[in-house]
Each structure stands twice: as structure tokens, then as C-alpha cells.
N, C-alpha and C positions, 0 to 999 in steps of 0.2 A: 285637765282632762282633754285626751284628744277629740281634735273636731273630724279626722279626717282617718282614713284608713291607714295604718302605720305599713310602711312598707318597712322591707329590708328580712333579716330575720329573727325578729323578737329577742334580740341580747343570746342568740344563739352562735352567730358567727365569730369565729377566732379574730381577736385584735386584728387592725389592720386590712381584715379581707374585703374591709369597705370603707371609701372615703366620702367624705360630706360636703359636698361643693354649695357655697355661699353665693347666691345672685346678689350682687352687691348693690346690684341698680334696685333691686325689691326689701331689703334689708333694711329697715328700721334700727334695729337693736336695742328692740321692746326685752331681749332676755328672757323670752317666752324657752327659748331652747335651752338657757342655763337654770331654769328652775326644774326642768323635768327628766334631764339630762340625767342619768343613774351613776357615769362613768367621769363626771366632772370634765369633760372635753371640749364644753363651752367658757369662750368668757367675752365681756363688751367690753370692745373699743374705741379707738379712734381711724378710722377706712386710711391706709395706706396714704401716701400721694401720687403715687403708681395705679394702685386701684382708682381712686378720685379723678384723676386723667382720665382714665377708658371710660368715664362715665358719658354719658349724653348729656344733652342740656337740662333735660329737664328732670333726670336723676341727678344731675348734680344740686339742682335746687333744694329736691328731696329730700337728699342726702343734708344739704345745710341747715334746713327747717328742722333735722333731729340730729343736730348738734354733730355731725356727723362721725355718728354710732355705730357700729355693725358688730352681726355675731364675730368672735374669733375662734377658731379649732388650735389652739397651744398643743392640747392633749389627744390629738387628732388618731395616734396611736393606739389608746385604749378606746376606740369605738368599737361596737358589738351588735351596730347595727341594730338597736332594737326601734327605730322610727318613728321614738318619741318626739323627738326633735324637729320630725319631717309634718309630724299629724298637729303638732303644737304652734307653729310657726302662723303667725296672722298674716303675713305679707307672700306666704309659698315663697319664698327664700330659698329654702334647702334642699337638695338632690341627695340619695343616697347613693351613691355609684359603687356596684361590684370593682374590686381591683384586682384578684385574684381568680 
């Protein structure tokens, strides 16, 4: 259930015309976003070690304390913007950005 106002525009926007930018420094990868997700565009993994780099010190801690998990967007292509993802999210991890 969302806790938060769903931004974007409710699974009405055309594929693509919005992307989903991951705070990795805030990113748990609790998978709040792959259970609610309608368009399967989530999935947990394992943070990069490019991403893991640009962390700070004390997101990189964070980050190890959960096994260091984060959302990933594979199917980043069928989003549709509906802001499940963004109202579900327990860490405010995820941005919806207009790209179009």
C-alpha cells in the first residue's frame, strides 16, 4: 500500500517517457518496489562496484550492513510511470524523472 503520494502519471504514460533514478546511497533493497511494481521493471541486486565507489563513507557501511542489495531497473523500458514504486519505497530511494 502506498505511504506516500504516487507521483508520475498513474500507468498512463507511454513506455519510456519516464525513468527511475535509484539513490543508491538510500537504497536498501528491501524490494518494496519489485512487489508493487505492475510492469516487472524491478529486480535486487548486487550495487555495482562503480556505483559502490561513488558511495560515501558512511553509505558505503550501509550499503554492507545489507548485504549490499539495491533496486535494479533491467526493464527500465516498460515503465509507465504509475509511482508505485516511488510511494512504496521505505528509504525515498527513487525519483521518477520525466525524459521526454
Amino acid at each position: 500500500m502506498a505511504k506516500r503520494p504516487r507521483p508520475g502519471e498513474n500507468c498512463n504514460a507511454a513506455p519510456g517517457a519516464y525513468t527511475i533514478v535509484v539513490d543508491r546511497a538510500r537504497c536498501e533493497g528491501k524490494a518494496d518496489c519489485v512487489r508493487v511494481c505492475p510492469y516487472n521493471v524491478f529486480e535486487i541486486g548486487t550495487i555495482s562496484d562503480d556505483d559502490f565507489a561513488r558511495l560515501g563513507f558512511f553509505a558505503k557501511l550501509k550499503s554492507r550492513a545489507h548485504g549490499k542489495k539495491t533496486a535494479l531497473t533491467p526493464r527500465l523500458s516498460a515503465c509507465q510511470a504509475c509511482g508505485l514504486c516511488v510511494a512504496a519505497c521505505p528509504e525515498d530511494a527513487l525519483t521518477l524523472v520525466k525524459t521526454q
